[in-house]
N, C-alpha and C positions, 0 to 999 in steps of 0.2 A: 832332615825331614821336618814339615812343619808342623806348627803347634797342634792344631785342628786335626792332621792326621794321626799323631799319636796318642792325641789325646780318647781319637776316636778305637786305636787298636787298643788302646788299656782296655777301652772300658767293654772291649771283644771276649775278654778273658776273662771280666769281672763277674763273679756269679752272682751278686747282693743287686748290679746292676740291671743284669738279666730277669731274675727274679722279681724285680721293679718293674721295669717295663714289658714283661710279658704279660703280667696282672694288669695292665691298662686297657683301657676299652678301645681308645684311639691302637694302642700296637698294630693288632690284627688289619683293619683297615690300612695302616701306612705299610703294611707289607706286604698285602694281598696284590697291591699293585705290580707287583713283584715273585709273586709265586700264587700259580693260579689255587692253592690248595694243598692238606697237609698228608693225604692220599696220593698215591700212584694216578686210581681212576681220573682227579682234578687235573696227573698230569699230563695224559693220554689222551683224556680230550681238546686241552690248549694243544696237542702235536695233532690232532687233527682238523683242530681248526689251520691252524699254519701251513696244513698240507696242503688246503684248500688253494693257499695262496704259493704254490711251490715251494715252502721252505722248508728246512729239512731238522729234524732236531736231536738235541740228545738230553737225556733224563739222569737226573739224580737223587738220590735218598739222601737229603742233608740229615749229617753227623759223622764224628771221627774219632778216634781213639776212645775207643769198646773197651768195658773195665774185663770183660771173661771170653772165652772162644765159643761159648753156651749160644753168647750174643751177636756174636762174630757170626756161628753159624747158620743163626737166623736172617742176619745180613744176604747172607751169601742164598739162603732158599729165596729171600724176597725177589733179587734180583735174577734167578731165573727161571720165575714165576713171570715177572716182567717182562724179560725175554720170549716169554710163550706167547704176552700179552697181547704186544707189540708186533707180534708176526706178520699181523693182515694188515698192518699200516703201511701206506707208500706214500712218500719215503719211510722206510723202515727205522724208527729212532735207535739210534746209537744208547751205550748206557756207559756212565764213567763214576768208576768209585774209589774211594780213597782206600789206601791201603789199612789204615791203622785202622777202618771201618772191619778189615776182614782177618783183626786180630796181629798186626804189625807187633805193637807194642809188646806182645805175648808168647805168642808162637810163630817164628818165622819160617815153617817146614808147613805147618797148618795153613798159612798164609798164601804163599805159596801152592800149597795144595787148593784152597779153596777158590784162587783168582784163576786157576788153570778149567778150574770146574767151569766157570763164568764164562772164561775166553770157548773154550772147546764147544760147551752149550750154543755159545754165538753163533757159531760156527755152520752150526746145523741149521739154522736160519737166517745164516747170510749176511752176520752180524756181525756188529764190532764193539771192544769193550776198551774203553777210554783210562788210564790211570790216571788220576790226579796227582797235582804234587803237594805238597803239605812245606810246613818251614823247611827253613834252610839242615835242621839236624836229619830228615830224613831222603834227602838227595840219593844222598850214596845209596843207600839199600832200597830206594825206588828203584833208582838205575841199577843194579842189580836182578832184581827180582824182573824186573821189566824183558830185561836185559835175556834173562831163564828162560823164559815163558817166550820172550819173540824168537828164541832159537827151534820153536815146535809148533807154533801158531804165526800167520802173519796178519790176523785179525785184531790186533791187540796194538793200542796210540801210547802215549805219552807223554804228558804236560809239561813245558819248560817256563821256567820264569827268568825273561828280559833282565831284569835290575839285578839276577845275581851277577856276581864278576867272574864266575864260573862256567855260564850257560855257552860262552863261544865255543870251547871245546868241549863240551857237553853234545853241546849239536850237532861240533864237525864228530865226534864218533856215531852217536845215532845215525846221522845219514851215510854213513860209510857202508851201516850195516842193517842198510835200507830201511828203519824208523821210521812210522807212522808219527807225528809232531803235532801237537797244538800246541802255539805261542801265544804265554800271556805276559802281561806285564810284571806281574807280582803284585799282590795283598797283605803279607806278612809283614810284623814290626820285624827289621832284622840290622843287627850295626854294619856300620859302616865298612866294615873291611869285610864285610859278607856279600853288602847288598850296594848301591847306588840310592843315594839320598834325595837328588836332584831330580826333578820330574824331566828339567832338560836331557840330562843325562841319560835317564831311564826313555824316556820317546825316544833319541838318537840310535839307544842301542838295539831297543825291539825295530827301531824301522832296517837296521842292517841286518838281524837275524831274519828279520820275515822279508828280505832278496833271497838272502843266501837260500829259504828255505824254497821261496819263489822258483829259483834258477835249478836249483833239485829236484822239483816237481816237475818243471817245462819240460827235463829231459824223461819223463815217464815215473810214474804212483801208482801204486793200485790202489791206494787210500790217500784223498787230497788231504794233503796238511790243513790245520785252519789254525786262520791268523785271526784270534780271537781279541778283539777292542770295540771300544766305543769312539774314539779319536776319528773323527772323520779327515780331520788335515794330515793324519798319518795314513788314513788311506786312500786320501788323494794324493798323498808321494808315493803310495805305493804303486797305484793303478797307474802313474806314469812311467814309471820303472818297468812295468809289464806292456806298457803300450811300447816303449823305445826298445825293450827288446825282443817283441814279435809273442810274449807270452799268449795263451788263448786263456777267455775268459774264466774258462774251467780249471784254468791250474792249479789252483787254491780256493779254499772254502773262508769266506767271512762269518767269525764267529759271533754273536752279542749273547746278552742275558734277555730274558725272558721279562719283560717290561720296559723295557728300558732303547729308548730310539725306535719307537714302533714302527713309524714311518719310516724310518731308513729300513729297515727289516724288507717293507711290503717295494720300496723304491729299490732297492738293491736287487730282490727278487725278481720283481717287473722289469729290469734291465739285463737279466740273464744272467747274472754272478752269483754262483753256487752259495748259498745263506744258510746259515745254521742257527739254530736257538736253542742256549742250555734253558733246558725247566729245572727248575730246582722245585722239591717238594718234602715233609716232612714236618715233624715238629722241633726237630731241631736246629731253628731258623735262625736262631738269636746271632750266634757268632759270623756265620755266613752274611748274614744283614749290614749289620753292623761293617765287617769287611769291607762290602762292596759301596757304604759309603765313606769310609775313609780314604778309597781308590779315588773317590773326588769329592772332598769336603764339601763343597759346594750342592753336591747334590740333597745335602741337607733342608737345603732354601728350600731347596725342588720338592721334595717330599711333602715337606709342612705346607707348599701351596695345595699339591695336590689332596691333599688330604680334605683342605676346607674345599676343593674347588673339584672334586672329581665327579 
């Protein structure tokens, strides 16, 4: 892992750090570019301006690991309040929440109970409820709990991260047992015998999970996977892979973030490939920020121009 990157996942964790740079004036600005706002309402209307333009989205409450289930269960009323919100949008935004947001760390029967409430809710509005994945220690009882809940719901995804060494057979079980999939790379600091170090290494292995997940889909979904990056040369291997083997457009959903390649957003859309954009909204931005420029060091440059130049 390089220096830049971890230097940038420390300081994801660091709260003296956070603390610092949320109290800046500049913060809010280099982040707004990136999250339309720290309300649902700032998120709903970025989803409907994007609807304008055919894309399709999904919403989230940045934050995770809830210290009581007090907080947990107010997570869990936000989101499907949001769910009602969202009803008269088309495309109707998706919503993905992290577990430990709905009391993981605390109550895993409450947990459980409360993401059931969420999924079921969806359900009644045609909708669907996204799990995120979190570090590498909560894997297993994602997939678990995931695992519960898609034996009585089939409206309910689940997030895989590329760079762990684990996600091949990860995959091959979800899709056995027909799993809704977004693939991502992975954000988390994780060692080596967890995770893939090498950015080469990590592109090689999300571009073979997002076939295998491609070639799953061709053969019929009720819910498109999405293959969630920013890498355009990975998804120019990919769309050749789906051109040589007869895929339609529609097999898969391209996923990005919510500021970030806007023009590939509105270009992808305008070319008829199924687009997705996560919103992220909330006040608790810091560690999610932070994350997503460790994903690409370099995005740092990017930032600090746009800041003086937007």
């Amino acid at each position: 892992m390089g220096i830049a990157r971890s230097t940038l996942l420390w300081c994801s964790r660091n709260r003296w750090i956070e603390n610092q740079f949320r109290h800046r004036r500049f913060a809010k600005k280099a982040v707004s570019r990136f999250i339309p706002g720290e309300d649902v309402g700032s998120a709903l209307g970025a989803a409907r301006d994007l609807a304008k333009h055919h894309i399709a989205t999904v919403v989230t409450q940045l934050g995770e690991n809830v210290s009581s289930m007090a907080e947990a269960e107010q997570v869990t009323k936000h989101y499907l309040a949001v769910l009602d919100e969202a009803r008269d949008l088309q495309p109707r935004p998706h919503i993905s929440v992290k577990l430990t947001q709905l009391g993981l760390d605390i109550d895993r029967a409450a947990t459980v109970s409360q993401l059931e409430q969420l999924v079921s809710h969806a359900a009644t509005t045609n909708n669907v409820v996204w799990i995120d994945m979190e570090g590498s220690n909560y894997v297993d009882i994602t997939l678990e709990i995931h695992n519960e809940v898609r034996s009585k719901h089939d409206n309910v995804g689940v997030c895989l991260q590329a760079y762990l060494h684990r996600t091949p057979k990860d995959l091959e079980d979800l899709l056995a047992m027909g799993s809704t999939i977004r693939l991502v790379k992975g954000a988390y600091q994780e060692p080596p015998s967890v995770a893939m170090a090498s950015k080469r290494d990590v592109d090689a292995a999300f571009l073979d999970l997002a076939i295998k997940l491609g070639e799953h889909a061709a053969r019929g979904a009720p819910v498109k996977p999405g293959i969630a990056t920013h890498d355009t040369a990975l998804l120019a291997q990919l769309e050749k892979h789906a051109v040589e083997r007869g895929w339609g457009k529609d097999t898969y959903e391209i996923q990005m973030l919510y500021g970030i390649r806007r023009r590939e957003h509105l270009r992808l859309a305008a070319a008829g490939v199924p687009m997705r954009v996560l919103i992220s909204y909330g006040e608790a931005w810091f560690a999610w920020y932070v994350r997503r420029l460790a994903e690409r060091p370099a995005n740092v440059g990017f930032v600090l121009r746009s800041m003086l130049w937007r």
